[in-house]
C-alpha positions in Angstrom: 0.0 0.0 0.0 1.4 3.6 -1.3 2.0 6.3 1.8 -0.6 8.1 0.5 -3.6 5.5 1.0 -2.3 4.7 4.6 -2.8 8.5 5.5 -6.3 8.3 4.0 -6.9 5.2 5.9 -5.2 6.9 9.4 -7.6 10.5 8.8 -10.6 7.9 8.1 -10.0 5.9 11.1 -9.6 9.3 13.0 -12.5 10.6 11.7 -14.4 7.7 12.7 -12.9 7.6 16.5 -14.0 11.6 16.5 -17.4 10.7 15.4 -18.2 7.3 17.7 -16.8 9.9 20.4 -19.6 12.0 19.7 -22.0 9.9 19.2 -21.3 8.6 22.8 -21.4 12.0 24.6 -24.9 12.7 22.8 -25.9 8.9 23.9 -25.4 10.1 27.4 -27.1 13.6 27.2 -29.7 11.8 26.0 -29.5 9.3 28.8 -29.1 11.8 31.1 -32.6 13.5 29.7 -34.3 10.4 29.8 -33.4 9.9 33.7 -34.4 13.2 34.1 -37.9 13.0 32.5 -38.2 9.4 34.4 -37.7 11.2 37.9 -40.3 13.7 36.9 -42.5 11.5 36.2 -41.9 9.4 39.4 -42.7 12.5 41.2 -45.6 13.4 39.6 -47.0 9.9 40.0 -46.3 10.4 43.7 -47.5 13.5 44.1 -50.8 12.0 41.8 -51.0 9.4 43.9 -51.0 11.7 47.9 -53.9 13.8 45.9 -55.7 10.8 45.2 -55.3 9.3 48.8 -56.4 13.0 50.0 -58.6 12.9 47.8 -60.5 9.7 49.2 -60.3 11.0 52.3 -62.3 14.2 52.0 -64.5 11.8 49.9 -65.3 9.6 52.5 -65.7 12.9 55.1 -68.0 14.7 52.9 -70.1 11.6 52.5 -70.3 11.4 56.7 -71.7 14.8 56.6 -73.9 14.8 53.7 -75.3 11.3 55.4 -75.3 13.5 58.9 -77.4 16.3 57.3 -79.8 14.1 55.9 -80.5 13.0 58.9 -80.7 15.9 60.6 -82.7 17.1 58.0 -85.0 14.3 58.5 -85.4 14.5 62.2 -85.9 18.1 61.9 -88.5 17.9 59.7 -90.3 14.8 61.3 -90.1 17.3 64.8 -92.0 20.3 63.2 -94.4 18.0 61.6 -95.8 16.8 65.5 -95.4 20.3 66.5 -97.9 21.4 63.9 -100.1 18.3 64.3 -100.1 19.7 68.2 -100.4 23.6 67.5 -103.6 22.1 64.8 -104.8 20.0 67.8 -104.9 22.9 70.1 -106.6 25.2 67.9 -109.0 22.7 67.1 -109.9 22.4 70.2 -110.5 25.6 71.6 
């Protein structure tokens, strides 16, 4: 092989080298990205999952109260109903 070709050959090779190199530090970057989105993620999906559990929890409270309130609602309304049968009973009878 002529002096020449081996040079070639030599600023090929380096070429090559140069470009694997890069192609490795963008492999990381990209890496490095992809760790970063995937740890956002993992927060959010904690952070997704303490609103939900919250969530549940004012769910279940709310449902005590609305369940209390229709009770009370229903006493309350059963009380004035024998208080007006006895305010009609005692004007009926005078």
């Amino acid at each position: 092989m002529s002096e020449s070709r081996l040079d070639r050959i030599e600023a090929h090779m380096e070429q090559l080298i140069y470009m694997v190199a890069e192609n490795n530090k963008m492999i990381l970057q990209n890496n490095s990205i992809v760790q970063n989105i995937s740890d956002r993620m993992d927060c959010l999906e904690q952070a997704a999952k303490q609103d939900r559990q919250i969530n549940e929890a004012r769910h279940k409270e709310l449902l005590k109260e609305i369940r209390n309130n229709s009770y009370e609602t229903d006493y309350l309304r059963n009380e004035v109903s024998k208080h007006g049968m006895e305010i009609h009973k005692l004007k009926a009878s005078q």
